[in-house]
VOMAR-630566 format. One line per 10 residues: their letters; for each residue y, z, x of N, C-alpha, C, CB. Coordinates in pm, whole numbers, plus 50000, padded with zeros to 5 digits. Glycine has a CB too. Layout:
BEGIN
a) Y Z X Y Z X Y Z X Y Z X  ...
//
This chain:
BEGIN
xxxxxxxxxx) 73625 81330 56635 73578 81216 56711 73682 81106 56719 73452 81163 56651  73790 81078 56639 73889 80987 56634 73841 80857 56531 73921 80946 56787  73748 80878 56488 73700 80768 56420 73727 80832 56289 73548 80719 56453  73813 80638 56199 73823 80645 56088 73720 80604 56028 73914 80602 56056  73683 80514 56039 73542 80431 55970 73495 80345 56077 73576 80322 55825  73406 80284 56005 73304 80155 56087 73272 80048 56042 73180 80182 56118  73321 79927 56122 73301 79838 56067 73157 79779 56075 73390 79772 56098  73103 79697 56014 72957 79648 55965 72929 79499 55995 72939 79667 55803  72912 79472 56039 72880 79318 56079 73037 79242 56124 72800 79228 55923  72992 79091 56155 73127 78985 56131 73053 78853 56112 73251 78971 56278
xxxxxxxxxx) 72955 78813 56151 72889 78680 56143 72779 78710 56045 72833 78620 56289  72711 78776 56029 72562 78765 55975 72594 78885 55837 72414 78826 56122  72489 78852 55756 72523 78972 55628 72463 79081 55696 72447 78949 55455  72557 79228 55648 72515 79307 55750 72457 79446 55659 72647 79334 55864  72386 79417 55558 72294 79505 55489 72219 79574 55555 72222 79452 55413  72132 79550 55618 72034 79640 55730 72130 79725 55829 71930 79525 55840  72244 79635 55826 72313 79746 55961 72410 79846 55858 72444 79638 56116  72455 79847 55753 72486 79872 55677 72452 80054 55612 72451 79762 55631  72260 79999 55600 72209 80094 55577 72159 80216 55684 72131 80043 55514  72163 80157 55799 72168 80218 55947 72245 80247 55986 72140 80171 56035
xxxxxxxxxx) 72381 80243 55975 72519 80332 55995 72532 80439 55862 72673 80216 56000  72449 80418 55772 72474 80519 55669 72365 80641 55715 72448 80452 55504  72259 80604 55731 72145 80676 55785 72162 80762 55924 72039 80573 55804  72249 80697 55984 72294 80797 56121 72398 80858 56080 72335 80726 56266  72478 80845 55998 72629 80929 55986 72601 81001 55915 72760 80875 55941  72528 81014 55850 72509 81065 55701 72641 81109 55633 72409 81190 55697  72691 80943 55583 72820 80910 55515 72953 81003 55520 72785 80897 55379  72954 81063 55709 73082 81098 55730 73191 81017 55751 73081 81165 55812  73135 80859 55756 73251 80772 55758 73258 80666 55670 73267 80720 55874  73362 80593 55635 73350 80516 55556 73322 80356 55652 73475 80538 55462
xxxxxxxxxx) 73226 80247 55549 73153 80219 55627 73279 80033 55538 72944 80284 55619  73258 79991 55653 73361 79858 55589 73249 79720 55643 73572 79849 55694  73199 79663 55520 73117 79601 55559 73132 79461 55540 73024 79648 55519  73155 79391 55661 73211 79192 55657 73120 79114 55717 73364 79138 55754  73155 78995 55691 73052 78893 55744 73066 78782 55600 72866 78976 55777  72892 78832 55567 72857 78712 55421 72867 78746 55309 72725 78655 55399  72921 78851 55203 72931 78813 55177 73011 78730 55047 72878 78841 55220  72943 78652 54993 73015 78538 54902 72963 78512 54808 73035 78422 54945  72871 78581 54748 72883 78610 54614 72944 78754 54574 72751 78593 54559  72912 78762 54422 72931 78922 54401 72807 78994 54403 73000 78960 54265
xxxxxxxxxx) 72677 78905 54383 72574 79017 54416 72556 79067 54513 72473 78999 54400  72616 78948 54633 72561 79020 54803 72700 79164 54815 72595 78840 54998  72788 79106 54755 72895 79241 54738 72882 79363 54685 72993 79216 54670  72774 79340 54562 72738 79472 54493 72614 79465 54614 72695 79476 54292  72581 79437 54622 72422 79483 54736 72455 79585 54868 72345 79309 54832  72545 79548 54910 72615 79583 55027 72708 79771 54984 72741 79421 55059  72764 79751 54836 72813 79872 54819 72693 79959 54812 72901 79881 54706  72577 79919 54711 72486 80002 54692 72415 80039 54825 72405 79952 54594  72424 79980 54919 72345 80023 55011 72425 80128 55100 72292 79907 55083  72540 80156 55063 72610 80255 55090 72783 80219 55185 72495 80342 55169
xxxxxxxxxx) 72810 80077 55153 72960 80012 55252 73067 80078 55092 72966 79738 55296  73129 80139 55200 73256 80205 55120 73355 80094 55051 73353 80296 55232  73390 79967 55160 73458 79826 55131 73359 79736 55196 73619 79803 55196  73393 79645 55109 73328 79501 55132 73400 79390 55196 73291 79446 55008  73474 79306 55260 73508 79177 55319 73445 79077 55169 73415 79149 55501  73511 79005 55080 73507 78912 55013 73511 78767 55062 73586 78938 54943  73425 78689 55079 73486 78556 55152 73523 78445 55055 73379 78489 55256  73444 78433 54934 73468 78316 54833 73462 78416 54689 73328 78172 54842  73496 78327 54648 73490 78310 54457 73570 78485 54442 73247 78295 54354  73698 78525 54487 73754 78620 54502 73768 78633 54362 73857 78620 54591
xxxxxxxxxx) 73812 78615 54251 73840 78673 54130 73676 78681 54050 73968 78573 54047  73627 78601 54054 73512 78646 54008 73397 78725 54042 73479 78576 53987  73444 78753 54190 73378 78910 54251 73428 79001 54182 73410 78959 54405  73534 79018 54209 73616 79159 54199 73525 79149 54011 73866 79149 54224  73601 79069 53946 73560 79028 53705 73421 79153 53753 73448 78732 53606  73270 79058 53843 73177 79163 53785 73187 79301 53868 73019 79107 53788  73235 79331 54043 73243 79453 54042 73283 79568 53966 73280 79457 54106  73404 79531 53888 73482 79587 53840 73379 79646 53695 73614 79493 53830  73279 79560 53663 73212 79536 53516 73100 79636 53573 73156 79349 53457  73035 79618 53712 72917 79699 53730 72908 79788 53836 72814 79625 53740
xx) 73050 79830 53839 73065 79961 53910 73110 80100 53891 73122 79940 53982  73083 80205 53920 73075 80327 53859 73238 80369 53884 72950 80431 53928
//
């Protein structure tokens, strides 16, 4: 198909669309998901819901401290 991945939002947190590009592909692509957000929970929320990468907007070192702490 020529497609590397897909990107996931740009303005709005894009969890719902997130989980709806995972649900139609059934995770043949990797899913890159930007917008909101800016904490690390909306960052871990967003992986678990199946975004391969996340877009970080604030508090960059202390995202990454707990991803790094509560990810597999």
């Amino acid at each position: 198909s020529g497609v590397d991945g897909i990107i996931a939002g740009c303005e709005a947190y894009p969890l719902e669309l997130v989980r709806t590009i995972l649900s139609i592909t059934k995770g043949r692509y990797p899913i890159i998901a930007c917008g909101s957000a800016d904490t690390a929970e909306k960052a871990m929320e967003l992986m678990n819901a199946g975004a391969n990468l996340v877009q970080i907007k604030k508090h960059f070192r202390k995202t990454v401290k707990y991803l790094s702490k509560n990810t597999k």
